[in-house]
C-alpha positions as CSV (number, residue, x, y, z in Angstrom):
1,X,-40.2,-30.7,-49.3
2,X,-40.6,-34.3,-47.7
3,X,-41.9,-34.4,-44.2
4,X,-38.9,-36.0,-42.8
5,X,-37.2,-32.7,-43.9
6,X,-40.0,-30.4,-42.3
7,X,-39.2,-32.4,-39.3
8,X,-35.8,-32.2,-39.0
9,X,-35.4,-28.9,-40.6
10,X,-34.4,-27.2,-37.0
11,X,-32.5,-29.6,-35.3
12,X,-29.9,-29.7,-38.1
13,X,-30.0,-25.8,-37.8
14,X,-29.0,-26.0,-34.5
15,X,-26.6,-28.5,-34.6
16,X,-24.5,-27.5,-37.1
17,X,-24.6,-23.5,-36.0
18,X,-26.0,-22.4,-39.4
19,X,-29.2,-19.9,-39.3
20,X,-31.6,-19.0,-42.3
21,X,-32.2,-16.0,-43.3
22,X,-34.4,-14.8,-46.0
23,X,-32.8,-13.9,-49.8
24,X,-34.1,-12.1,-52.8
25,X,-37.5,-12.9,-54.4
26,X,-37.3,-16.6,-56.1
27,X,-34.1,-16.9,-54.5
28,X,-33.7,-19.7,-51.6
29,X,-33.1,-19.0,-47.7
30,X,-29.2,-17.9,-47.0
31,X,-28.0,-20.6,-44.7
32,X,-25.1,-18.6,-42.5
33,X,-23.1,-19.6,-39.7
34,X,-24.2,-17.7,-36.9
35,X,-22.1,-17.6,-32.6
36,X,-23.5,-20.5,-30.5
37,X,-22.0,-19.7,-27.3
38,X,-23.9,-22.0,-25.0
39,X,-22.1,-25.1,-26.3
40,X,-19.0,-26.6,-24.4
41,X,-15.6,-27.0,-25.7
42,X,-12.9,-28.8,-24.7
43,X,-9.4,-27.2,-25.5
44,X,-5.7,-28.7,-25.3
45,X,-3.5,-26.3,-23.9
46,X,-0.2,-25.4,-22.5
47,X,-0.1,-22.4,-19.8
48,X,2.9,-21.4,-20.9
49,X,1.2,-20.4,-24.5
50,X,-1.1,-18.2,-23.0
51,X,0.7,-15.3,-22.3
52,X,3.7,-13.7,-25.2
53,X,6.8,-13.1,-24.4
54,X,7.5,-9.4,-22.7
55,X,4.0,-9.7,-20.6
56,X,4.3,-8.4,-17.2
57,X,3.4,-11.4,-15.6
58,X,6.2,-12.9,-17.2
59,X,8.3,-9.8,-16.1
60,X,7.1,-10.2,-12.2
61,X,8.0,-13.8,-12.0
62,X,11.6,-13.2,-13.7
63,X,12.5,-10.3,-11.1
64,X,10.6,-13.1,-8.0
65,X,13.0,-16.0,-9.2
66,X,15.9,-14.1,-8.6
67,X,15.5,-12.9,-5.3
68,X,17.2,-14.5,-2.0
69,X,13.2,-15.7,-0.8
70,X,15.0,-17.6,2.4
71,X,13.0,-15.5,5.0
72,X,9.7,-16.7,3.7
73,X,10.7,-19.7,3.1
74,X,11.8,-19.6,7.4
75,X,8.7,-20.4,8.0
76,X,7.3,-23.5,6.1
77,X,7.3,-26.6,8.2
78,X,6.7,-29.3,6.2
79,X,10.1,-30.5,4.9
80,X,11.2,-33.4,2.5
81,X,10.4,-36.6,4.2
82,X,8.5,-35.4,6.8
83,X,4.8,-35.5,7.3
84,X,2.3,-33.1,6.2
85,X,0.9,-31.0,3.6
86,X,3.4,-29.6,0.5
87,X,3.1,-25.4,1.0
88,X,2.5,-23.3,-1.4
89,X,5.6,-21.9,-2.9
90,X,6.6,-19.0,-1.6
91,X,7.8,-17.4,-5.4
92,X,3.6,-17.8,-6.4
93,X,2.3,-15.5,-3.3
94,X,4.9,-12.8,-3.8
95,X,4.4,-12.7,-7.6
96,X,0.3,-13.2,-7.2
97,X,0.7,-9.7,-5.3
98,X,3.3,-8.0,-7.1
99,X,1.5,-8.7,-10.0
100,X,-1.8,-7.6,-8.3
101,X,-0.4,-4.5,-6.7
102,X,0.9,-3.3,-10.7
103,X,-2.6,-4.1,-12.2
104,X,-4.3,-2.0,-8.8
105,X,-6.0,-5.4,-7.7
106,X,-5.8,-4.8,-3.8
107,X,-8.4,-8.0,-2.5
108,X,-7.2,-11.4,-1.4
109,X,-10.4,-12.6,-2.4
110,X,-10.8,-11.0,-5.9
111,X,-7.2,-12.3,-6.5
112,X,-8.1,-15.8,-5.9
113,X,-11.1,-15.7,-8.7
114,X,-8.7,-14.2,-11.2
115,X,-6.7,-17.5,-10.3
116,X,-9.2,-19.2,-12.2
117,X,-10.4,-16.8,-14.0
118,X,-7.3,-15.1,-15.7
119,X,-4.7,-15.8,-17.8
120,X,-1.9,-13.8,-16.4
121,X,-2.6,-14.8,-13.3
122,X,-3.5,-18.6,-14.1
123,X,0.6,-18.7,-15.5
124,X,1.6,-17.3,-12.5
125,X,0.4,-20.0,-10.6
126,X,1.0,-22.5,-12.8
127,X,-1.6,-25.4,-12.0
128,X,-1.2,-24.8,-7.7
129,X,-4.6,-23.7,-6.2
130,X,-4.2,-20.7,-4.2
131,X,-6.8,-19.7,-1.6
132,X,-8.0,-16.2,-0.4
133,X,-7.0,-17.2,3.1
134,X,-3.4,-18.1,2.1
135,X,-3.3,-14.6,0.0
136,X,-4.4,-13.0,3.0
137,X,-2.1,-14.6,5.7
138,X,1.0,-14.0,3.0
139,X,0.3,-10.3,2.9
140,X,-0.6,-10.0,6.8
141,X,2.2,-11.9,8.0
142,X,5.5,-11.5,6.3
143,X,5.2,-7.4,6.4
144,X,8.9,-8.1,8.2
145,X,9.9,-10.6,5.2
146,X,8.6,-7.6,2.6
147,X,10.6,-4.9,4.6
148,X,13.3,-7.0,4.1
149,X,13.1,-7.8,0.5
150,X,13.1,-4.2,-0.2
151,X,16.2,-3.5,1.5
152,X,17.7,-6.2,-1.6
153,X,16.0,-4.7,-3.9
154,X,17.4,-1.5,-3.4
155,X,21.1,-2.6,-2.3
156,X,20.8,-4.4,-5.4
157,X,19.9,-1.3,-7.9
158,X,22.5,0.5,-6.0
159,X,25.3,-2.0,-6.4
160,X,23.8,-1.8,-10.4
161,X,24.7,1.9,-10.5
162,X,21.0,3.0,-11.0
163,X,20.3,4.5,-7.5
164,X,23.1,6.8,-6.6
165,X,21.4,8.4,-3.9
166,X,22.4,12.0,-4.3
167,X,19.1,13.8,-3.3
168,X,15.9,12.1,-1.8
169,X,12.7,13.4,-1.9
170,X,10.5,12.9,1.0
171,X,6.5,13.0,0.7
172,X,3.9,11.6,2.4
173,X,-0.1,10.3,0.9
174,X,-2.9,10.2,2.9
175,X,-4.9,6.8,2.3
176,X,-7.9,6.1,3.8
177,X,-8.3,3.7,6.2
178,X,-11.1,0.7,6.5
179,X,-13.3,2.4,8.6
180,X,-15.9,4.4,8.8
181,X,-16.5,7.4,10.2
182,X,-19.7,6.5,12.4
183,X,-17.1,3.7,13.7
184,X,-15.3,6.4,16.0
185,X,-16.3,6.8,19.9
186,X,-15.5,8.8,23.1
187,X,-14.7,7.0,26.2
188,X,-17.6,6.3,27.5
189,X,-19.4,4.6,24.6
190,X,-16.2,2.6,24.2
191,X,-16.6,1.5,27.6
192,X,-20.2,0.6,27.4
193,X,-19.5,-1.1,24.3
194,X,-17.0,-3.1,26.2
195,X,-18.9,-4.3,28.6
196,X,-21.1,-5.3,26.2
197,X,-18.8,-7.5,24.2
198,X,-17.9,-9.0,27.6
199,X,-21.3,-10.0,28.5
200,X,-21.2,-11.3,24.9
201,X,-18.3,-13.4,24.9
202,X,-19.4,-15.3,28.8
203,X,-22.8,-15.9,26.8
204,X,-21.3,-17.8,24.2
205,X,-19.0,-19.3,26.2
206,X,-22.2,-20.3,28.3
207,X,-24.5,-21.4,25.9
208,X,-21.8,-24.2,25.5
209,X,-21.6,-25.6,28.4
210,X,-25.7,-25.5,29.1
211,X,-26.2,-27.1,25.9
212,X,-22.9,-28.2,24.1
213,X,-25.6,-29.7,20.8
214,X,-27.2,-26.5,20.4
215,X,-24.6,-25.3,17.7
216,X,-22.5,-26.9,15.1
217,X,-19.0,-27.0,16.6
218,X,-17.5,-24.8,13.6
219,X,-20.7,-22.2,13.9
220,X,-20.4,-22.1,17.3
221,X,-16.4,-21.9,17.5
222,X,-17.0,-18.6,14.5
223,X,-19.3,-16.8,16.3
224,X,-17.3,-16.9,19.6
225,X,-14.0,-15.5,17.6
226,X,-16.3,-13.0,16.5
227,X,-17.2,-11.8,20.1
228,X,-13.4,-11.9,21.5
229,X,-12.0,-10.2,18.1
230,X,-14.4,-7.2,18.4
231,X,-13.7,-7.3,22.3
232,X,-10.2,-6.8,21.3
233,X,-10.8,-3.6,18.8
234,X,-13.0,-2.0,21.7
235,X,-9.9,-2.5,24.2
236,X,-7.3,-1.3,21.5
237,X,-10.0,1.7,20.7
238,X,-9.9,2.7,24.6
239,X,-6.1,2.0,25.1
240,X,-5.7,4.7,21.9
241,X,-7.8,7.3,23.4
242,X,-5.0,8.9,25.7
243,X,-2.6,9.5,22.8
244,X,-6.1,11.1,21.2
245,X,-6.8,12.8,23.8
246,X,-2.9,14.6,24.0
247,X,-3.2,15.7,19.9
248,X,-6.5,17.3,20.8
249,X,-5.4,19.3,23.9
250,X,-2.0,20.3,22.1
251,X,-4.5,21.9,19.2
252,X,-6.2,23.7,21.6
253,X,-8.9,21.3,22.1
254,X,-10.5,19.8,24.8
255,X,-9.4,16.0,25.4
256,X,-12.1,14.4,26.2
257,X,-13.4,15.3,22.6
258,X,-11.3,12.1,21.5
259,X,-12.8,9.4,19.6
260,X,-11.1,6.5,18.6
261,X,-12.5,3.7,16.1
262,X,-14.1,0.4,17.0
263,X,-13.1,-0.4,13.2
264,X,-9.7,0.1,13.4
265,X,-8.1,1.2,16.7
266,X,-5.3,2.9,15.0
267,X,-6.8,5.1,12.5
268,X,-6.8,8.9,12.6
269,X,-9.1,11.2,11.1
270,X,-7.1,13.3,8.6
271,X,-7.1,16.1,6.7
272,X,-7.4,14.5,2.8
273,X,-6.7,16.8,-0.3
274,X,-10.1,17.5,-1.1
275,X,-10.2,19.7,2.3
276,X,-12.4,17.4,3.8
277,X,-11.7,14.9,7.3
278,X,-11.7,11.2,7.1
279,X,-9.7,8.2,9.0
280,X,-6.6,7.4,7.0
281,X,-3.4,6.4,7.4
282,X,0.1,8.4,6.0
283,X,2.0,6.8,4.3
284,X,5.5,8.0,3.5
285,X,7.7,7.6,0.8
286,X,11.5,8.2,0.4
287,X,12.5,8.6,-3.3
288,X,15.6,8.8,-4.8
289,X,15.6,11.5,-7.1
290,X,17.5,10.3,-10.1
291,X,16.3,7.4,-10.3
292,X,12.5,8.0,-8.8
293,X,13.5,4.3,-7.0
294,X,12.0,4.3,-3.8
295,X,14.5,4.0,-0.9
296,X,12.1,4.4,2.5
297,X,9.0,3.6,3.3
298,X,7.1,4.5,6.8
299,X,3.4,4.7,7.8
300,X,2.3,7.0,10.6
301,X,-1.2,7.4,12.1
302,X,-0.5,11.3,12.5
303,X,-1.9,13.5,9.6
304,X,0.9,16.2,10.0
305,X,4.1,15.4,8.1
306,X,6.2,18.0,10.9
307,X,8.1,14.9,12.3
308,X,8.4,12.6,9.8
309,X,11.8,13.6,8.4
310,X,14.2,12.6,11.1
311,X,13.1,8.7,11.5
312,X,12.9,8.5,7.7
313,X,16.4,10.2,7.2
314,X,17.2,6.7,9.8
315,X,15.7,4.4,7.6
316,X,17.5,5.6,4.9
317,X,20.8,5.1,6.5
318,X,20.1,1.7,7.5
319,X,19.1,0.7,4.0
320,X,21.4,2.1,1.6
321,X,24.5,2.4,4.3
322,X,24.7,5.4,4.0
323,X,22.7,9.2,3.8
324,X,22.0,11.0,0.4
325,X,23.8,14.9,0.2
326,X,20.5,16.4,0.0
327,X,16.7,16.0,1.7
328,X,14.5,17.7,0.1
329,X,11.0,17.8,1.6
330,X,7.8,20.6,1.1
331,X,7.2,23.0,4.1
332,X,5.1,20.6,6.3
333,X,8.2,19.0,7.4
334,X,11.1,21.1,8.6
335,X,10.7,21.7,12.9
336,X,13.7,23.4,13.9
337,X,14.1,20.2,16.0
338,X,14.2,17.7,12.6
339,X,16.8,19.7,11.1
340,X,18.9,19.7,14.0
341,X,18.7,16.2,14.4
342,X,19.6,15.5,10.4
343,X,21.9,17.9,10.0
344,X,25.1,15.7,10.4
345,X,24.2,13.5,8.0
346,X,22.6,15.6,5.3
347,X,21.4,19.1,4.3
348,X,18.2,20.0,4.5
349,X,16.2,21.7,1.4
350,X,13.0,22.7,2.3
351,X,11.4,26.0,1.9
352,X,11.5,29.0,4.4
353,X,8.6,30.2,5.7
354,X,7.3,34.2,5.8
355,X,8.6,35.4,8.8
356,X,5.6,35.9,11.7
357,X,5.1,39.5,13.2
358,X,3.7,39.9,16.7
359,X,0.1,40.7,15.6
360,X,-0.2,37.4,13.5
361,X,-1.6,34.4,15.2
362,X,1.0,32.0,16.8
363,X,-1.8,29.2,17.6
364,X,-1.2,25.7,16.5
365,X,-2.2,25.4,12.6
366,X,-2.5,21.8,13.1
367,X,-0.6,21.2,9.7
368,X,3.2,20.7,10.0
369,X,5.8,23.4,9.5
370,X,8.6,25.0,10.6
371,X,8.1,27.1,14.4
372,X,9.3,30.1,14.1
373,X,9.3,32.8,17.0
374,X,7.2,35.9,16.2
375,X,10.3,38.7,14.8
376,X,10.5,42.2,15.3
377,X,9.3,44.6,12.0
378,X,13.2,44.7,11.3
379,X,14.0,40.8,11.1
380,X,10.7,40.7,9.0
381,X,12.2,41.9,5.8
382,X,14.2,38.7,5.1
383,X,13.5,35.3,6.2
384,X,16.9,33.8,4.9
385,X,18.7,35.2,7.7
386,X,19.9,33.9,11.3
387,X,17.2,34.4,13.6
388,X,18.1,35.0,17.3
389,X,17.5,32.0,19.3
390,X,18.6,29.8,16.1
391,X,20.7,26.6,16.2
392,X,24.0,26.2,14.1
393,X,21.7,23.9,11.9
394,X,18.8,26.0,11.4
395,X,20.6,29.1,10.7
396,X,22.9,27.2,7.8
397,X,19.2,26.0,6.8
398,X,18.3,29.8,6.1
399,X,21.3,30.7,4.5
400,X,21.5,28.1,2.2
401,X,17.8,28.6,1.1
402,X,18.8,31.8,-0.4
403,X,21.3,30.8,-2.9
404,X,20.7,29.9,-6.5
405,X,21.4,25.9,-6.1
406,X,19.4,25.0,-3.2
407,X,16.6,26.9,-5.4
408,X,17.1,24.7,-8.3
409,X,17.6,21.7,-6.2
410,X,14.0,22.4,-4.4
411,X,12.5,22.0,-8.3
412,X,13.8,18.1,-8.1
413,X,11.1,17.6,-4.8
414,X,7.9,17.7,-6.5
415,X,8.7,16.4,-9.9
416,X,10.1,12.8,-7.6
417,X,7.7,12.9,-4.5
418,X,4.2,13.8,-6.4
419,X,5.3,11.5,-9.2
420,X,5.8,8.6,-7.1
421,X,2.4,9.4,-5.0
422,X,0.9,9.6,-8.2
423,X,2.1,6.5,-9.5
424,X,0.7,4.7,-6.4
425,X,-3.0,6.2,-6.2
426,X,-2.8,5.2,-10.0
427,X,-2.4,1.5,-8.2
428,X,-5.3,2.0,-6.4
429,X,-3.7,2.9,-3.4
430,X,-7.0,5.1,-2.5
431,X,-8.7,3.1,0.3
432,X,-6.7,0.5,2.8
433,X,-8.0,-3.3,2.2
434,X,-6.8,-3.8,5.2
435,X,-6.7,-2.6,8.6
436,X,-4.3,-2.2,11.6
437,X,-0.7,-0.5,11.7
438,X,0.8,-3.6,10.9
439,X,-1.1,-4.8,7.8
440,X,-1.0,-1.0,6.5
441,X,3.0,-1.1,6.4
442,X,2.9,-4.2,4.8
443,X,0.8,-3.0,2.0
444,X,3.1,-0.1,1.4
445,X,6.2,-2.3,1.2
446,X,4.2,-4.0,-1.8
447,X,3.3,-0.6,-3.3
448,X,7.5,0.5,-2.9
449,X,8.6,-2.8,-4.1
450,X,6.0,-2.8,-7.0
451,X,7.1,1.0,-8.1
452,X,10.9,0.1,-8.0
453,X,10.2,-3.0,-10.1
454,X,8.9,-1.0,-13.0
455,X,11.3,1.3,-13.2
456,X,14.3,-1.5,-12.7
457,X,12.8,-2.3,-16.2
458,X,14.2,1.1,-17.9
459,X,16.9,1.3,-15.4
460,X,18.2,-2.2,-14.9
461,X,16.8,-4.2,-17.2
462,X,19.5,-7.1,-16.3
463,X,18.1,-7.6,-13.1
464,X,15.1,-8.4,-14.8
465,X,17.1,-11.0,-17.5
466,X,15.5,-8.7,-20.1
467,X,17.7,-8.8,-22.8
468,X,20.2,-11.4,-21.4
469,X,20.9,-15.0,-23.2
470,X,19.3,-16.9,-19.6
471,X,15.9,-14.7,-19.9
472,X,13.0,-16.1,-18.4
473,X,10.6,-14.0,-19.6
């Protein structure tokens, strides 16, 4: 071996990618070529190559491009030939979230690093830089917009023949909110709090005018929306507490027991399905139960479901122009008052309760269901008939609930409802990214519009252009 080679012997090794290894006896080194991943390469590609035909990407953006977008696209101000900055197209946020909301990605800001970061989402976008404040604002802002676009998306499955709205199962899914549960207060820590958020805010405010160079304009102008933003959740905390206070004292509780959260004003501690108590919201969904499309959506800051069924049964009705023949909901929803007010427009099927006698307790369980009177032994034996003191509505209810079909219709609730709950906790619809009433719907209009776009793929495909000669997916 020359010098030269001795010398050189490892740069070439390392240049080319090769590594020695030893071989038999008498036999010379192996030269192999072994990963080098710390190198930089440069690649020549088309977006449109990265993802094959039939992906779900490809699948979200076909179903985006063919929706009526004009109420998000109300709101962009800059216009052709007028000054400003080019928005983002509406048709990239929707799909970004869609998309997100399918694959159980919930964050604005994790969906802006799989912008870079991600094929299926990098084709979505298709060169435009999207933002985690843009993502945000979309999601927070055009709850109205998303409320809207699912009223299409269902008028358009029903015009398609795949919802016909025969029976709708009614459910709702306790999600746990962005708060915690040390962030709840009585009144007077809320007040004292409040005061001190005051005195917080005049400081900045203050410190300004004494010295305006003491801060950086943007530091200074961060740390005051800081101060008057958690003002505001103490005020909306306190303003809660009376509402509070009245489900407390009609459990048989005293009211000023009431906490509300300096988190999130409008979250209630709940009852979750493990048995134990955390702030949530509930989130109810509407489901048609042919089709498993869902046809309402509602979120309520009360963990009972008791009087839920009325304002959905509304919805409904506005929606799809019309009410289904059949509601079928579990026992936490059927009041004698909810039945009478929904029983011109559809019939009730929801199970009938055991009868109370007069030494069982009549106190408030706290959980929904229907309020019967306590019975004499005699009215006891069978809960299916009239009860004295029973509306026209509530004693067809009863009746009803004893025959063979409503039985057998009853079966439908579950196998719809906890399906469709199911489908959405398999989303990741387990903890709220965001908080507030508002924000909260809006997230659930994604989660309805995300379910009914999967299943317009088995039962619509032609919405989609799946399997059409103008596919664009």
């Amino acid at each position: 071996m020359t010098t030269s080679q001795a010398l050189f012997d490892d740069i070439a090794v390392a240049e080319s990618g090769t590594r020695a290894e030893s071989g038999p006896r008498g036999a010379g080194r192996a030269r192999v070529k072994y990963p080098n991943r710390d190198q930089i390469e440069l690649r020549a590609s088309d977006l449109e190559s990265l993802l094959a035909q039939g992906h779900r990407a490809r699948i979200v953006w076909g179903y985006v491009v063919r929706q009526d977008l004009s109420v998000l696209y109300a709101g962009i101000k800059a216009v052709e030939g007028g000054v400003g900055r080019a928005a983002i197209a509406p048709e990239i946020l929707y799909a970004l979230w869609l998309y997100a909301t399918l694959e159980g990605v919930n964050g604005a800001r994790t969906i802006a690093r799989l912008t870079q970061e991600h094929d299926a989402y990098r084709w979505i976008c298709g060169g435009v830089q999207v933002n985690y404040h843009t993502l945000a604002d979309f999601r927070a802002e055009q709850g109205d917009a998303l409320d809207s676009l699912l009223t299409d998306n269902i008028a358009s499955l029903m015009a398609a023949g795949a919802v016909k709205l025969k029976s709708v199962a009614q459910d709702g899914v306790r999600v746990r909110a962005n708060a915690g549960a040390g962030s709840f207060r009585r009144e007077e820590k809320l007040k004292g709090y409040l005061e001190a958020a005051r005195q917080r805010v005049a400081a900045l405010k203050q410190e300004v005018e004494d010295d305006p160079g003491a801060q950086t304009r943007r530091r200074q102008a961060a740390r005051e929306r800081a101060a008057r933003e958690r003002e505001a959740r103490i005020e909306a905390a306190l303003a809660r507490l009376p509402e509070l206070a009245h489900i407390k004292q009609r459990q048989g509780k005293r009211g000023d027991e009431a906490r509300a959260s300096t988190t999130d004003a409008e979250a209630t501690v709940m009852k979750m399905g493990d048995g134990g108590f955390r702030p949530a919201y509930n989130i109810e969904f509407g489901s048609d139960t042919e089709s498993q499309i869902i046809v309402g959506v509602e979120v309520v800051t009360t963990g009972s479901d008791m009087a839920q069924m009325a304002p959905m049964v509304v919805q409904v009705i506005e929606r799809c122009g019309g009410a289904p023949e059949n509601w079928l909901v579990d026992g936490g929803f059927p009041a004698h008052e909810q039945i009478d007010a929904v029983a011109e427009h559809t019939r009730v099927i929801a199970p009938v309760p055991k009868p109370k006698t007069r030494d069982q307790d009549t106190g408030a369980d706290g959980g929904g269901g229907t309020d019967d009177p306590p019975q004499p032994p005699a009215a006891v034996a069978d809960g299916y008939q009239r009860k004295l003191g029973d509306s026209q509505a509530v004693g067809d209810w009863r009746e009803r609930m004893a025959t063979e079909e409503a039985k057998t219709l009853y079966k439908d609730r579950a196998a719809t409802a906890e399906c469709v709950n199911a489908q959405a906790r398999n989303r990741n619809l387990i903890l709220l990214p965001v908080r507030g009433l508002k924000k909260v719907k809006a997230v659930a209009r994604l989660y309805a519009i995300a379910h009914n776009l999967m299943r317009t793929i088995s039962l619509a495909p032609e919405l989609l252009g799946i399997g059409t000669a103008t596919s664009t997916i």
